[in-house]
PDB file of N, CA, C and O in Angstrom, chain B, residues numbered from 101:
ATOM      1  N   UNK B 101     -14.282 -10.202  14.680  1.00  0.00           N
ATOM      2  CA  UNK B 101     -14.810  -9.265  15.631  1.00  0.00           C
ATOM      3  C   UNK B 101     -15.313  -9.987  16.884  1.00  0.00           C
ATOM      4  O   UNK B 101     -15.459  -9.376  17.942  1.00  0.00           O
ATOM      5  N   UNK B 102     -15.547 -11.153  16.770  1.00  0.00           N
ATOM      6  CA  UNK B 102     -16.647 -12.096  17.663  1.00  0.00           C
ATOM      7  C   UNK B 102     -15.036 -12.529  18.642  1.00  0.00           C
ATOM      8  O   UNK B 102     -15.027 -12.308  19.853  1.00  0.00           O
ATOM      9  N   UNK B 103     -14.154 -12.956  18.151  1.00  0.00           N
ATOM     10  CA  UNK B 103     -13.478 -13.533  18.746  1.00  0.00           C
ATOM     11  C   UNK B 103     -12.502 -12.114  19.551  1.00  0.00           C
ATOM     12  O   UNK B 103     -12.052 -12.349  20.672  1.00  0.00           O
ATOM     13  N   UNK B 104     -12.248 -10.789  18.956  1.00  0.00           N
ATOM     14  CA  UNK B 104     -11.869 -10.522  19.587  1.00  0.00           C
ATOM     15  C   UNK B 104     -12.602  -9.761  21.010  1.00  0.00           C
ATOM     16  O   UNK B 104     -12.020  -9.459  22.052  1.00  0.00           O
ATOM     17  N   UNK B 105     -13.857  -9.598  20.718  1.00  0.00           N
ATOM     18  CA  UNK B 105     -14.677  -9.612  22.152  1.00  0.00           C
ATOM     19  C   UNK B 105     -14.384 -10.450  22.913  1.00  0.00           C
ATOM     20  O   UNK B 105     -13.919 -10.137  24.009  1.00  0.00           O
ATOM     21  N   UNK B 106     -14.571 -11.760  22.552  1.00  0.00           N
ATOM     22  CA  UNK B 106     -14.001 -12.593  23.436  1.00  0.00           C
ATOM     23  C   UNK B 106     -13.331 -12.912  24.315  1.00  0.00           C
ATOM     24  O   UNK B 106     -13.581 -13.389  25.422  1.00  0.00           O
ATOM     25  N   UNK B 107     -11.725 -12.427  23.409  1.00  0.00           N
ATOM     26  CA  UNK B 107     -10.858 -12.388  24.052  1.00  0.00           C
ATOM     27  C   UNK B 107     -11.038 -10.959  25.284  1.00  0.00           C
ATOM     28  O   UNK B 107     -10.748 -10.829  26.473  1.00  0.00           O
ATOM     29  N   UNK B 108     -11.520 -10.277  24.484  1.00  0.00           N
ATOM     30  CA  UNK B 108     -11.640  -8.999  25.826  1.00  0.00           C
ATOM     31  C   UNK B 108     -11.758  -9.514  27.004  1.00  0.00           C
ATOM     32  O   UNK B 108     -10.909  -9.517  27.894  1.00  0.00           O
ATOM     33  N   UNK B 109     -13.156 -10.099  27.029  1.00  0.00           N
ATOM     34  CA  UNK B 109     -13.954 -10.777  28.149  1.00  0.00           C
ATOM     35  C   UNK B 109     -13.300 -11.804  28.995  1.00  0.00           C
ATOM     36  O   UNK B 109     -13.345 -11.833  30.225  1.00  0.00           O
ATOM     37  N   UNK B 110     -12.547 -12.834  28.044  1.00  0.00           N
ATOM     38  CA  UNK B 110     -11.798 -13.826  29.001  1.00  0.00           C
ATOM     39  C   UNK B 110     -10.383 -13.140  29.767  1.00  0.00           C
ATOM     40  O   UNK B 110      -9.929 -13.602  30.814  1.00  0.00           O
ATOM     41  N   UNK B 111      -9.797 -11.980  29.053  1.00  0.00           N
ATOM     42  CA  UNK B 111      -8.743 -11.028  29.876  1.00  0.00           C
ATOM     43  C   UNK B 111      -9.089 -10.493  30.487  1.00  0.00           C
ATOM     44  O   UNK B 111      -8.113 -10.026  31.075  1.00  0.00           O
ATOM     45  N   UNK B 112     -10.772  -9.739  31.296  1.00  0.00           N
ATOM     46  CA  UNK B 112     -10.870  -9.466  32.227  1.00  0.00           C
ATOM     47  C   UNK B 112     -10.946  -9.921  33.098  1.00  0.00           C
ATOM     48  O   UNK B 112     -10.636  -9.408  34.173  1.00  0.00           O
ATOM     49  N   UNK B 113     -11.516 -11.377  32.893  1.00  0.00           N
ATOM     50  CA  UNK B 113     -11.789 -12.330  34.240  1.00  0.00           C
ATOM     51  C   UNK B 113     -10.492 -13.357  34.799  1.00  0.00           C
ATOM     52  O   UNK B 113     -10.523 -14.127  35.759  1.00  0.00           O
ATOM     53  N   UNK B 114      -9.278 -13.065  33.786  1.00  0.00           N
ATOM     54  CA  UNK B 114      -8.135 -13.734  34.372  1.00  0.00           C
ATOM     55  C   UNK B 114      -7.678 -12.469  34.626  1.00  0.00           C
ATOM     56  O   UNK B 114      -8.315 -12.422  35.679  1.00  0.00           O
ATOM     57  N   UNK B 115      -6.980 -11.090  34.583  1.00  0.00           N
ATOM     58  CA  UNK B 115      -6.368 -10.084  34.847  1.00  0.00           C
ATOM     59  C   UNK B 115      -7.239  -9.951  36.172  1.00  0.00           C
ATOM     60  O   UNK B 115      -6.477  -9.942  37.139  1.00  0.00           O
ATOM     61  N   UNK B 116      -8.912  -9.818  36.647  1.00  0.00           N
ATOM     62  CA  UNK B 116      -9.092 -10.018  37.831  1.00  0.00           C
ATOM     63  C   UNK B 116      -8.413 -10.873  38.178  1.00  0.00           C
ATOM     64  O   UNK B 116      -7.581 -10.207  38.796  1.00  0.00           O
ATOM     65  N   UNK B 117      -8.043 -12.041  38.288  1.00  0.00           N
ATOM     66  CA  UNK B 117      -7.634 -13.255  39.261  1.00  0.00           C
ATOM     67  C   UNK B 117      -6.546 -12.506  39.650  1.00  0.00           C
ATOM     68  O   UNK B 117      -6.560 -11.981  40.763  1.00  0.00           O
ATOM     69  N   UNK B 118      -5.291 -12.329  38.663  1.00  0.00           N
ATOM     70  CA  UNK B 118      -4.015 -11.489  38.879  1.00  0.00           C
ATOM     71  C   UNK B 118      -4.318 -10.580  40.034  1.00  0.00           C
ATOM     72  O   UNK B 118      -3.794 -10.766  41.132  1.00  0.00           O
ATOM     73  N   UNK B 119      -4.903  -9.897  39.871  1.00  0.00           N
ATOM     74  CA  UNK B 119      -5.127  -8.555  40.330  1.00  0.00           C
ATOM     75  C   UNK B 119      -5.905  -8.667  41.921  1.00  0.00           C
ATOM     76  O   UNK B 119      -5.932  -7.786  42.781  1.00  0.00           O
ATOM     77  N   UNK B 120      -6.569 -10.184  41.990  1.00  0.00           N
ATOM     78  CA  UNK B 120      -6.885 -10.211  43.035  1.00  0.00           C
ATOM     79  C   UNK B 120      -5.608 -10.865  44.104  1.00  0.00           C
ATOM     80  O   UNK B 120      -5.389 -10.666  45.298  1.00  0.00           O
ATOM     81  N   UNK B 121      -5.006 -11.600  43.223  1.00  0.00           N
ATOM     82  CA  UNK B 121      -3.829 -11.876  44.153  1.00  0.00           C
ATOM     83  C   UNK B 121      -2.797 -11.438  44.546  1.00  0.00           C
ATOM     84  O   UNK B 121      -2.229 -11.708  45.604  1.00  0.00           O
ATOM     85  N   UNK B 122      -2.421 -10.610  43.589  1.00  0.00           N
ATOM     86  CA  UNK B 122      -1.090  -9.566  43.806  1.00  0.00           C
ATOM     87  C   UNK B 122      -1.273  -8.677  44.618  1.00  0.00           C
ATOM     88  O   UNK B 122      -0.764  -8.605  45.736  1.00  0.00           O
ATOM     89  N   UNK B 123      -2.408  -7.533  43.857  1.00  0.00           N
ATOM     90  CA  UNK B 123      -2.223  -6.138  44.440  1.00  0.00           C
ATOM     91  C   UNK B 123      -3.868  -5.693  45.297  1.00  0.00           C
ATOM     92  O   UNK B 123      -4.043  -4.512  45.597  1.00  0.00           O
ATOM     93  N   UNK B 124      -4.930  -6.709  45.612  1.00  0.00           N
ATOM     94  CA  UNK B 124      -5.372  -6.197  47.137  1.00  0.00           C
ATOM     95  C   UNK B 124      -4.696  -6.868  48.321  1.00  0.00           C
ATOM     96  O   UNK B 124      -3.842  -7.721  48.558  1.00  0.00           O
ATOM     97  N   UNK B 125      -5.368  -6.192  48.823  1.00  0.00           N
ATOM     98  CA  UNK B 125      -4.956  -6.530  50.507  1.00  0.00           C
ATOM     99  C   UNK B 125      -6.004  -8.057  50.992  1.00  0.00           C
ATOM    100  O   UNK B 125      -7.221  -8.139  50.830  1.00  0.00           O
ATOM    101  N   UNK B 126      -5.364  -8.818  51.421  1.00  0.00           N
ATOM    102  CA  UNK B 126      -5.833 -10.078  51.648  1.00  0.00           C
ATOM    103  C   UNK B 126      -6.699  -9.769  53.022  1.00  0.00           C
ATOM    104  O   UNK B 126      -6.332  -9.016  53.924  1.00  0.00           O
ATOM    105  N   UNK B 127      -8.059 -10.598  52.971  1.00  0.00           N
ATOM    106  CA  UNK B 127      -8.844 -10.618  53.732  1.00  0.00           C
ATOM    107  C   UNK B 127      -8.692 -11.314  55.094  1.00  0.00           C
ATOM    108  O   UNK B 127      -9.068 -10.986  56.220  1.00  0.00           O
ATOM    109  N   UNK B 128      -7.907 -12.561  54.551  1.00  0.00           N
ATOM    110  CA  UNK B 128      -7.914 -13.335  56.125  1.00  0.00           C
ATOM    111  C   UNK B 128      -5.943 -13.514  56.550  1.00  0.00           C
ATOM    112  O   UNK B 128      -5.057 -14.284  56.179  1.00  0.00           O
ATOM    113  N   UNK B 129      -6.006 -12.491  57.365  1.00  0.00           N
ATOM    114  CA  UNK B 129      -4.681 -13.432  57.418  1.00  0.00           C
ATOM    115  C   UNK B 129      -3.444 -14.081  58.329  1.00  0.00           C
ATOM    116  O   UNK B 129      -2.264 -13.777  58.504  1.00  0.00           O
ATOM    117  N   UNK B 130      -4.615 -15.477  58.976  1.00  0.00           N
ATOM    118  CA  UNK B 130      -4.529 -15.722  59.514  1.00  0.00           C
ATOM    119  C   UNK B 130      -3.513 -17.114  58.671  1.00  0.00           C
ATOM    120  O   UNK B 130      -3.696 -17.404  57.489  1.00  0.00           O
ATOM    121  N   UNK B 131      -2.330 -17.922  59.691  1.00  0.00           N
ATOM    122  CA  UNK B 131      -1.405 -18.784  58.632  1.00  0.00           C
ATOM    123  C   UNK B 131      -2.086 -19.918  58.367  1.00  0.00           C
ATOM    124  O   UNK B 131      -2.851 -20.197  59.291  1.00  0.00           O
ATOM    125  N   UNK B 132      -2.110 -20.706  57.440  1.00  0.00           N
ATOM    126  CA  UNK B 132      -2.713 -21.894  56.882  1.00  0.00           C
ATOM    127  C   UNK B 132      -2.293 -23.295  57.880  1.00  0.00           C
ATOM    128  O   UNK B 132      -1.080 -23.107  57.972  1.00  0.00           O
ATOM    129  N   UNK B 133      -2.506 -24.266  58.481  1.00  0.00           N
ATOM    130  CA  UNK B 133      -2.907 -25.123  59.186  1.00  0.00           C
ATOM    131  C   UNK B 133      -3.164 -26.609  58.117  1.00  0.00           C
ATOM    132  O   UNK B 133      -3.964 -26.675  57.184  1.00  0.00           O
ATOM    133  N   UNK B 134      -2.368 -27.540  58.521  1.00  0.00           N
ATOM    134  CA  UNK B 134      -2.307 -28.912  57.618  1.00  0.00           C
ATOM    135  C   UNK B 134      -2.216 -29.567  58.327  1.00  0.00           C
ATOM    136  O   UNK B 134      -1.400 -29.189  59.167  1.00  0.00           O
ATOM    137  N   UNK B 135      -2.879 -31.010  58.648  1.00  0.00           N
ATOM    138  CA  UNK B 135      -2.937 -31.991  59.073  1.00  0.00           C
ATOM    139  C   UNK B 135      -1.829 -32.443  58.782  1.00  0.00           C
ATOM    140  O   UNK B 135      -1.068 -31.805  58.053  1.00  0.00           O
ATOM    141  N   UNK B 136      -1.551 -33.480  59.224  1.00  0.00           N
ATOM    142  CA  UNK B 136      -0.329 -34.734  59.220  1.00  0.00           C
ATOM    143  C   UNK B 136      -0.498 -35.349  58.189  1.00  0.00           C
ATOM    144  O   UNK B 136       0.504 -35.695  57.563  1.00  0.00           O
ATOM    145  N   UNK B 137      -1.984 -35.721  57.627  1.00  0.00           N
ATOM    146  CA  UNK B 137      -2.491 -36.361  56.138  1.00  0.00           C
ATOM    147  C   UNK B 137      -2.223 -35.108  55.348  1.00  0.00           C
ATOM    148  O   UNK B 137      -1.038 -35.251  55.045  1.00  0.00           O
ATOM    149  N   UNK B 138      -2.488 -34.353  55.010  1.00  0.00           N
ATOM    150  CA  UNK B 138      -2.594 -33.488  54.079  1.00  0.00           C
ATOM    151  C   UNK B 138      -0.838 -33.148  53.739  1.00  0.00           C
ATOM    152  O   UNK B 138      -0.409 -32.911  52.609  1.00  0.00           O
ATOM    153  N   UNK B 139      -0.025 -33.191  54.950  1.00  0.00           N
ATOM    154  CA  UNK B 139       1.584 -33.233  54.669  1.00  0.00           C
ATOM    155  C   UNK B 139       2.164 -33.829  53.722  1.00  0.00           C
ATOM    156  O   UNK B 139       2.778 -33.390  52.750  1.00  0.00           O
ATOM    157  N   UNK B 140       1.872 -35.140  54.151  1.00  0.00           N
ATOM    158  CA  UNK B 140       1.799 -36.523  53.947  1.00  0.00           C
ATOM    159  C   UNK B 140       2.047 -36.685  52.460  1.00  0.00           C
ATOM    160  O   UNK B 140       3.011 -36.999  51.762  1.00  0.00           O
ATOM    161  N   UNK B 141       0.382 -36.235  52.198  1.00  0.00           N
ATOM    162  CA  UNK B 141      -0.037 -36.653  51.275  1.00  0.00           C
ATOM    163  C   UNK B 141       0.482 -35.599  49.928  1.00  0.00           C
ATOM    164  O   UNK B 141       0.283 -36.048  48.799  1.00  0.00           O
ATOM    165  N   UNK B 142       1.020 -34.462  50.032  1.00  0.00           N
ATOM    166  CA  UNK B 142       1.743 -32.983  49.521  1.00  0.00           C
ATOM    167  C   UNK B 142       2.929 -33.418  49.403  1.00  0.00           C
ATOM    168  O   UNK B 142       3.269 -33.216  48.237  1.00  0.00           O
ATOM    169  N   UNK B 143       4.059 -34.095  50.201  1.00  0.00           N
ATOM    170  CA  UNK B 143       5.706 -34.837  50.179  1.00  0.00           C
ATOM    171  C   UNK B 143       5.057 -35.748  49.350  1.00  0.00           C
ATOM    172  O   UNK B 143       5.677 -35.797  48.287  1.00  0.00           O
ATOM    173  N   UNK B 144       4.033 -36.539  49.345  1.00  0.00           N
ATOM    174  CA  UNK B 144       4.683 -37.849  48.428  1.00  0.00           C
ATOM    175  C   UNK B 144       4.129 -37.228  46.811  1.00  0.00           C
ATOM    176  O   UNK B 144       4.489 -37.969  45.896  1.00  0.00           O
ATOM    177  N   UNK B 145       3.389 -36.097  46.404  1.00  0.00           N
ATOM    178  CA  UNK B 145       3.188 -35.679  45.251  1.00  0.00           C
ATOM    179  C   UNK B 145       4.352 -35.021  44.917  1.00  0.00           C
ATOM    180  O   UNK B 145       4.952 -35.096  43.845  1.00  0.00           O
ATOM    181  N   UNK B 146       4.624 -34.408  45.838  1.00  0.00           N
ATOM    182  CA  UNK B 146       5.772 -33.199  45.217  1.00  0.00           C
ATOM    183  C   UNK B 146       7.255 -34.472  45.482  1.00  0.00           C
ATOM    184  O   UNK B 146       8.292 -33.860  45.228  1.00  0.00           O
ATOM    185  N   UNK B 147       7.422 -35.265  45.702  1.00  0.00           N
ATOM    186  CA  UNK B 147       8.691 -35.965  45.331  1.00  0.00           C
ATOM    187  C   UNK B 147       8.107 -36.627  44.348  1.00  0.00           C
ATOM    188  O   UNK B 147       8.631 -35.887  43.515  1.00  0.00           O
ATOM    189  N   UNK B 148       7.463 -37.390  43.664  1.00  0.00           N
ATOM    190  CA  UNK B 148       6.727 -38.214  42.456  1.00  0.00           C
ATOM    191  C   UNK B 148       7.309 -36.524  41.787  1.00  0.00           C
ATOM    192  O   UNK B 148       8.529 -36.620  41.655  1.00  0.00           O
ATOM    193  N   UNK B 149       7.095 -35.892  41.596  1.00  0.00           N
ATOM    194  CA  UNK B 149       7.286 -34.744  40.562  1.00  0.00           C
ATOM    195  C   UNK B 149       8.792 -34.309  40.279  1.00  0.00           C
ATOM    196  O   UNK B 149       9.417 -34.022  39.258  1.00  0.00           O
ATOM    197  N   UNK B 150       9.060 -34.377  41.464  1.00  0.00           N
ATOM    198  CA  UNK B 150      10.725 -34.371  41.341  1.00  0.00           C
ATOM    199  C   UNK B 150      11.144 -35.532  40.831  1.00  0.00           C
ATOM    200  O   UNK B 150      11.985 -35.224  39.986  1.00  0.00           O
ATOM    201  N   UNK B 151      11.048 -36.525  40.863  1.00  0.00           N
ATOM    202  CA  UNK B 151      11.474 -38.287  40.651  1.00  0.00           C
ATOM    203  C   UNK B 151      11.296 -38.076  38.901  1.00  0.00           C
ATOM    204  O   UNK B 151      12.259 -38.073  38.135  1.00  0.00           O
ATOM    205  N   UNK B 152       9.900 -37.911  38.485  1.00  0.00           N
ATOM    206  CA  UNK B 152       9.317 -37.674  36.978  1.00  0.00           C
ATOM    207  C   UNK B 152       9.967 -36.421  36.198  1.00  0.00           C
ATOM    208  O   UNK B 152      10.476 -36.578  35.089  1.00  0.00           O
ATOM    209  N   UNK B 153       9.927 -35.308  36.770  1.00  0.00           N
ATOM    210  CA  UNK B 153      11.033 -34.919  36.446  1.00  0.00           C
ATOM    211  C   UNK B 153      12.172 -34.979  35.695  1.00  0.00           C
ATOM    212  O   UNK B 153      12.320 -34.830  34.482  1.00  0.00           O
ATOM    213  N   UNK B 154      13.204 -35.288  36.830  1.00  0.00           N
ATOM    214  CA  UNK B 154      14.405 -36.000  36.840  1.00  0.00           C
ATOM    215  C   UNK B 154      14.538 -37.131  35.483  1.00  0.00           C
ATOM    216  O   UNK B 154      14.970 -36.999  34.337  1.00  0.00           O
ATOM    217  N   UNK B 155      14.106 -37.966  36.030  1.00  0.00           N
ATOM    218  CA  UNK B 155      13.565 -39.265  35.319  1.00  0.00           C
ATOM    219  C   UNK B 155      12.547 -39.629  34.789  1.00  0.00           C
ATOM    220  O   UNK B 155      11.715 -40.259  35.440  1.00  0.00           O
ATOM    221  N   UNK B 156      12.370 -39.349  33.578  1.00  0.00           N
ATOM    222  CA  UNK B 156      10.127 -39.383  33.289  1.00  0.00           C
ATOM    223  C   UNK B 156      10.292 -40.901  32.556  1.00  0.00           C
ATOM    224  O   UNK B 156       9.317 -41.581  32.235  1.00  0.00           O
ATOM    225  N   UNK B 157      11.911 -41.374  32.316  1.00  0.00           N
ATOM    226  CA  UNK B 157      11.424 -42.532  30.887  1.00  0.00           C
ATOM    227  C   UNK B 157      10.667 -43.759  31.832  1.00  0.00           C
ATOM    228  O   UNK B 157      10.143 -44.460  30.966  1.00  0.00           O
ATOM    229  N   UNK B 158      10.433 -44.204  32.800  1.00  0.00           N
ATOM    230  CA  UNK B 158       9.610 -45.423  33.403  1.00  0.00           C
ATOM    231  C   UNK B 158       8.222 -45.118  33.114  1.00  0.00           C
ATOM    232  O   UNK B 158       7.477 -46.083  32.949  1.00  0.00           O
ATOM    233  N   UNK B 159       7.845 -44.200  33.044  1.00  0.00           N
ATOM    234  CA  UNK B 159       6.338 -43.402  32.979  1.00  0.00           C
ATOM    235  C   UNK B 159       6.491 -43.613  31.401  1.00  0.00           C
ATOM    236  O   UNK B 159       5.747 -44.451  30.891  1.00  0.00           O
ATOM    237  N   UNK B 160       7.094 -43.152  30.855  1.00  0.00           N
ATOM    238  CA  UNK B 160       7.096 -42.731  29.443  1.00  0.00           C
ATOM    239  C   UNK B 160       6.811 -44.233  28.852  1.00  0.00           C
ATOM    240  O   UNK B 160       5.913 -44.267  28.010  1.00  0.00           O
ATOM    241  N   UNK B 161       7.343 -45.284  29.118  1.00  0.00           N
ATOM    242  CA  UNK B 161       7.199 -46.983  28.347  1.00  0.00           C
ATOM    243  C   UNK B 161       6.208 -47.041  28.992  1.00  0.00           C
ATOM    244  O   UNK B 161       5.124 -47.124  28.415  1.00  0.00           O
ATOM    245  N   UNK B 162       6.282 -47.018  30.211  1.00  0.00           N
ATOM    246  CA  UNK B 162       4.572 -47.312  30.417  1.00  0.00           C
ATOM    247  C   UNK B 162       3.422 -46.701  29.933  1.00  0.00           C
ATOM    248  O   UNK B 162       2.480 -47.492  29.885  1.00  0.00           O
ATOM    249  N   UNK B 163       3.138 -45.480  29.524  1.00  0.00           N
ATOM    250  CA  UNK B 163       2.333 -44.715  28.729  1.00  0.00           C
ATOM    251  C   UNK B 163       2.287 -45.206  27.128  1.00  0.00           C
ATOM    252  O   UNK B 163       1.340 -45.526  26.409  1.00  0.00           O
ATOM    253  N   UNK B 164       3.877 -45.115  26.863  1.00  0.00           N
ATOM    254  CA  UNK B 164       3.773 -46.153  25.495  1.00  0.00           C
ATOM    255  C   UNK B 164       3.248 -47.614  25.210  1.00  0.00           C
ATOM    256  O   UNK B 164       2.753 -47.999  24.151  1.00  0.00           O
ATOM    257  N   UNK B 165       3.454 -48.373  26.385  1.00  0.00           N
ATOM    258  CA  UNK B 165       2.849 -49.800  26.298  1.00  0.00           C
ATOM    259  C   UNK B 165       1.245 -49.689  26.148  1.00  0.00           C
ATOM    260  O   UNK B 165       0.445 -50.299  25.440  1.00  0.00           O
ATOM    261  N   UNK B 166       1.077 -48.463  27.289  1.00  0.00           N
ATOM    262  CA  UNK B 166      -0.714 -48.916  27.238  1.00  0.00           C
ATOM    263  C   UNK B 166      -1.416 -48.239  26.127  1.00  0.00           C
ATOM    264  O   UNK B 166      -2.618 -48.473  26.000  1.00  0.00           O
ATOM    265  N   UNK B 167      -0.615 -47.136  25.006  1.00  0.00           N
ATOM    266  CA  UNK B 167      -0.873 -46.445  23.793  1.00  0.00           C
ATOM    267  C   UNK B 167      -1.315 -47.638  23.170  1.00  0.00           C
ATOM    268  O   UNK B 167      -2.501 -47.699  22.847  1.00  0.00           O
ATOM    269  N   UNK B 168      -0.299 -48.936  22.865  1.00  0.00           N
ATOM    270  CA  UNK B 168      -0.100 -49.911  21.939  1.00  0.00           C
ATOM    271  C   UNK B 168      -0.923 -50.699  22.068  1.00  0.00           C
ATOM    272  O   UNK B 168      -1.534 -51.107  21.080  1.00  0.00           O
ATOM    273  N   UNK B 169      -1.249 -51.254  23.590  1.00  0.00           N
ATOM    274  CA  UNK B 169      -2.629 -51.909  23.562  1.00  0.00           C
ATOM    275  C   UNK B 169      -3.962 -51.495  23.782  1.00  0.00           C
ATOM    276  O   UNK B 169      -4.873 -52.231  24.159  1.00  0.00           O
ATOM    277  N   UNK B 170      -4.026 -50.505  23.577  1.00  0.00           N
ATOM    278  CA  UNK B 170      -5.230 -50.256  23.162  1.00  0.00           C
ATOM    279  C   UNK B 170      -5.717 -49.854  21.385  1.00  0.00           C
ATOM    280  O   UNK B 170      -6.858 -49.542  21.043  1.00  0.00           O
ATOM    281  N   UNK B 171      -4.494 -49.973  20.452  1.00  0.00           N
ATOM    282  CA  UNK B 171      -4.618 -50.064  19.418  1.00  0.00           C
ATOM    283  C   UNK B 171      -5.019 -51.307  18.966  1.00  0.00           C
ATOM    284  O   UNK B 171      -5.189 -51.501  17.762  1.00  0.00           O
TER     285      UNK B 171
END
């Protein structure tokens, strides 16, 4: 019973989020504005994601090496 209150409670406060983004009417809307750093710095995450992606096994031995020494 406890948990499914719960759950009630945590589906209202994410179905708000939904609900605030979909279906009101947005307050400001004026277009978003990025520095040259903030570009920058957005291309070299979002290609690392594409690259990992694509290709995750260099990440993957390396995650495995440092598993091993720390055992």
């Amino acid at each position: 019973m406890i948990a499914v209150i719960f759950s009630l409670i945590g589906a209202f406060y994410y179905l708000r989020i939904v609900k605030l983004m979909y279906f009101d009417a947005p307050q400001d809307t004026a277009p978003l504005r990025a520095s040259g750093d903030v570009r920058a710095v957005l291309s070299v995450n979002g290609l690392a994601v594409i690259i990992l992606g694509i290709a995750p096994q260099p990440l993957m031995v390396l995650c495995i090496e440092a598993v091993r020494a720390s055992i």
